[in-house]
N, C-alpha and C positions, 0 to 999 in steps of 0.2 A: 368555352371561356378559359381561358388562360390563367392559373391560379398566380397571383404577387408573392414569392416565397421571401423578397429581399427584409421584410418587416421580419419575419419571424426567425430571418438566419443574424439578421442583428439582433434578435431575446438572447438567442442564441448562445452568440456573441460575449454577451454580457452577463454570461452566469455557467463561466466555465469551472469545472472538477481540475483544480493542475494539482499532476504530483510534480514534487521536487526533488532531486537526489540521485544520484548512480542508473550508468546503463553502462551494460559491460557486456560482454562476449560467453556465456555458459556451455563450456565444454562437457558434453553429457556422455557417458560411458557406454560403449558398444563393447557388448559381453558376450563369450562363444565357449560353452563350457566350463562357466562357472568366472573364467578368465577374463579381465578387460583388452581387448584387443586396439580398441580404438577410440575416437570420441566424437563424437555428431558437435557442431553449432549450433546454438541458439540463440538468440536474443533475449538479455537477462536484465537483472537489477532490479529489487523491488520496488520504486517507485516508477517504472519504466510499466514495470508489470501490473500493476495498479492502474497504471493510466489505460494501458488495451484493457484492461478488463473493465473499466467504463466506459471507452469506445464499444465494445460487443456490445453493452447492454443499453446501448440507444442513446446514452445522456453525451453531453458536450466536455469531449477531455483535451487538456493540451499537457504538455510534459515540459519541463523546465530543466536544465542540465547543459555541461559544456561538451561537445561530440567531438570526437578525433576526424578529420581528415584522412586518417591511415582508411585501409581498403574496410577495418571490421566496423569503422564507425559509418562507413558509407552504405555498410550494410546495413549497421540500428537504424541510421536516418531514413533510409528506404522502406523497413519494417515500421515503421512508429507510424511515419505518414499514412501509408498502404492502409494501416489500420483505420485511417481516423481518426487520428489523433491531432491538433494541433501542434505542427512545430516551429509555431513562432519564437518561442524561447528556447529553442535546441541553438546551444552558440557553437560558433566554428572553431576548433583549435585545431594546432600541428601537434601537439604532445600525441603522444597514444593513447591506445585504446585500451579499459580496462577487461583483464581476461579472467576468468574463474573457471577455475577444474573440480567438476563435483564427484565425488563419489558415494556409493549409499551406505549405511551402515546400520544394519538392520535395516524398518523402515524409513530411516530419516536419511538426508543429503548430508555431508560435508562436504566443506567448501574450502579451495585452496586459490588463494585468489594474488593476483601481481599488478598493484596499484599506485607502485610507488610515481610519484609524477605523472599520472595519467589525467587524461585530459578532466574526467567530470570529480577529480578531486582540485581543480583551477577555477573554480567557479568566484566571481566576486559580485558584492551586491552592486555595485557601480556599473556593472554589464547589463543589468536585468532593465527590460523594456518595460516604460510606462501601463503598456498593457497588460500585462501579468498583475499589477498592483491594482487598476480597473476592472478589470472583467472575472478576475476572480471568488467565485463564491464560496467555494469550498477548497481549503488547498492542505495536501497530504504531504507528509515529508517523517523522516528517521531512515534507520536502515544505515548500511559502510559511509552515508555521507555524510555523518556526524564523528567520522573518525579520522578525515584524513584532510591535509591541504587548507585553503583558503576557502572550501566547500563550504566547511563545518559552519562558519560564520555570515556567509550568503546567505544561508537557511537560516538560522538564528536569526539575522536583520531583520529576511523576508519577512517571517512568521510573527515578530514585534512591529512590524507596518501593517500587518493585515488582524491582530488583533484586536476583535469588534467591529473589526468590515467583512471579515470571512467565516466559516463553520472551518479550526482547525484541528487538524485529524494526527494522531502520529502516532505510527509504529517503531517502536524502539528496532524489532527484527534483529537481534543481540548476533554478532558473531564472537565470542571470546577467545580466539584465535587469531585474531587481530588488532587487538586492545597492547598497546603499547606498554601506557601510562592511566590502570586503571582510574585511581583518584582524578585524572583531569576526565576522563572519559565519562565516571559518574557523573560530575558537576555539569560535565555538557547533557547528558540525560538530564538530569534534574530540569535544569532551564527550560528545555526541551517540553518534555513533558507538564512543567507548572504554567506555560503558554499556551498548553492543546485546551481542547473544547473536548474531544473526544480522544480516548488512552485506548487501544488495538494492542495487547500484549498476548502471547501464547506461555499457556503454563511451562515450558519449559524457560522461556525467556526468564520467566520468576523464580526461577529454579538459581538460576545464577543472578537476578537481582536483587533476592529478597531469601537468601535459603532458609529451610526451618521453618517459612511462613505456610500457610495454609492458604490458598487460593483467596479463601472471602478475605481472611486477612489483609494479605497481600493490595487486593483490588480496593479496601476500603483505606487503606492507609496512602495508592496511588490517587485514590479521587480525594481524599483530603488534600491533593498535591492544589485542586482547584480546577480539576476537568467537571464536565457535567456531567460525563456517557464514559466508565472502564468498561472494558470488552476482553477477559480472558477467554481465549478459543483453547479447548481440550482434546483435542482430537477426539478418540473416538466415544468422550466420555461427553460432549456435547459443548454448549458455552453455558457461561458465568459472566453476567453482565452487573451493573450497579448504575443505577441516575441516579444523582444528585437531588435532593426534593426538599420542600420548603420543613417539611416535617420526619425528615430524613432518608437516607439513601432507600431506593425502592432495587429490589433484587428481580431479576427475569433470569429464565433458565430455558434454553432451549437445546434440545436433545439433538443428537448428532445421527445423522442420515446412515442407514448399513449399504456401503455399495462396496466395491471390487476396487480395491486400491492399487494402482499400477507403480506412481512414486505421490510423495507428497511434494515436491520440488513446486516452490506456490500458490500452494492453498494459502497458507497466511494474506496474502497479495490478494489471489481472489477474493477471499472473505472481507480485505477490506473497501475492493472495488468494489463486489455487491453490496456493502452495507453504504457506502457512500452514495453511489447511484441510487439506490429506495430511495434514502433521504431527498434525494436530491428530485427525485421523481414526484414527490411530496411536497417539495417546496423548501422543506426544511434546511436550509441554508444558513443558520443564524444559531447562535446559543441559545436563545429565548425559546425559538422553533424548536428545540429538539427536548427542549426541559420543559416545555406544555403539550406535546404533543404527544394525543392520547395512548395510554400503555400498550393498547391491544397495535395500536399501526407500528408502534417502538419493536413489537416484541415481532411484530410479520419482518419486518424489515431485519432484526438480526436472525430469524428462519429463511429469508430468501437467501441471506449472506452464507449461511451456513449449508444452504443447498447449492450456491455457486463453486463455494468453496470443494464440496463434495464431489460435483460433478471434474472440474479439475483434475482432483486426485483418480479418475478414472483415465487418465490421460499421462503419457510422457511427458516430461519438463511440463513449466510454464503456460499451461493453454490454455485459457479462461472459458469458457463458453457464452453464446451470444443471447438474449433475453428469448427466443422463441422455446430455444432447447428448456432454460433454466424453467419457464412457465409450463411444459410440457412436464420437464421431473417433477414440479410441486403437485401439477394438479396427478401422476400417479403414485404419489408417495404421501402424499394431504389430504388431497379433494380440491386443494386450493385453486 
């Protein structure tokens, strides 16, 4: 018997994970005695990274952004597909391709990046397909594409059309080395953020958004913004979460995985993939869904997120792991 898959690749269909924002070129440093000698390619941008990290983990992602035509955008377009990802809202430009040169310091990345005019800071809301605005159930968006270009405002539109049609997600992912005109760049957060459903920030991001605060602080003052779900990730001190509740924020905490850190270059990205994909593995697609849905599935689903995240950082650049690997780490690190 022949199985009809055409029904179930239109559910499909109808209930994709898109991120929005930046995909750019990550030049990663090749080191020979302490010395940078060289640099590897890879395919970067946080929202770009976000989206393969819910293609690995089985759920339905498409990616939203404007791609260069130059040679590097011909390679994201190739990478993004290859994955899994839907690229029907990857639009076509001739501008270039955004590039970023990392290097590590200590154990964190910095980033030096050359965006000026490049193609996924030309993004308008006027381009974006009817189907992005349908089939969307969950849509992720923050990161350099609230700083630069005609981007900054596509996403803003987007994110006020799909407000109470979609579960939205946003990670600030601060670069402050790129911040022009901070006062306009706040205000664009703010908006930003008091339209998400769910706030994804890492304590260092609050370090420079909020200094002097203390973590719960911080997180309790962003969900007064009118999120349901803040999510501060700590590295190796674990996360800090907060829902919103009828009789006040309810706190989770879940402790941070010990593995063999090679770079952290995307853990942020994966942890928001994994948490997005749980949810979305759940059903949980909707504000209402994530603000009744029981503590103990809230609290697995930011430990899977936090074990995605983990497994990453055992990894060079960017490279999320696929649902077999990430269920294999839980059940020897859990039981799960």
């Amino acid at each position: 018997m022949i199985e009809d898959t055409s029904s179930e690749e239109a559910k499909q269909m109808q209930n994709l994970i898109t991120s929005m924002g930046e995909i750019l070129i990550d030049f990663l440093p090749i080191k020979e005695s302490g010395q940078t000698v060289g640099f590897l390619t890879h395919p970067g941008g946080a929202p770009m990274n976000v989206a393969i990290g819910v293609a690995r983990l089985g759920q339905p992602a498409a990616f939203a952004s404007k791609v260069s035509s130059d040679m590097f955008g011909r390679y994201l377009r190739d990478f993004v597909t290859s994955q899994g990802v839907d690229p029907r809202f990857m639009l076509d430009s001739t501008a270039q391709s955004t590039l970023a040169f990392v290097t590590m310091v200590g154990s964190e990345p910095e980033y030096n990046f050359y965006t000026t005019g490049t193609a996924d800071t030309l993004l308008t809301i006027d381009e974006l397909p009817a189907a992005l605005f349908e089939e969307t159930r969950i849509l992720h968006y923050g990161s350099i594409s609230l700083l630069r270009g005609t981007t900054v405002q596509a996403v803003l539109a987007t994110v006020e059309r799909l407000k109470g049609r979609a579960l939205l997600s946003c990670d600030p992912n601060l670069r402050p080395g790129l911040i022009e005109d901070e006062t306009s760049y706040r205000a664009t957060l703010n908006q930003a953020m008091a339209l998400a459903d769910i706030i994804k920030i890492s304590a260092a991001d609050l370090d420079w958004l909020m200094p002097g605060r203390s973590v719960e602080a911080a997180a309790a003052e962003l969900l007064s913004l009118g999120a349901a779900l803040v999510v501060v990730t700590r590295g190796g001190e674990g996360v800090y979460a907060l829902r919103a509740e009828a009789e006040g924020p309810r706190v989770l905490e879940v402790p941070a995985f010990n593995v063999r850190v090679v770079d952290t270059v995307g853990a942020g990205d994966s942890f928001s993939g994994g948490l997005l994909a749980s949810l979305s593995d759940r059903g949980i697609v909707t504000r209402a869904a994530l603000q009744t849905m029981a503590l103990d599935e809230l609290a697995f689903c930011l430990k899977f997120a936090t074990a995605v995240s983990a497994l990453t950082c055992t990894r060079a650049g960017a490279d999320p792991p696929d649902h077999p690997t990430v269920a294999r780490f839980l059940a020897e690190h859990t039981g799960l």
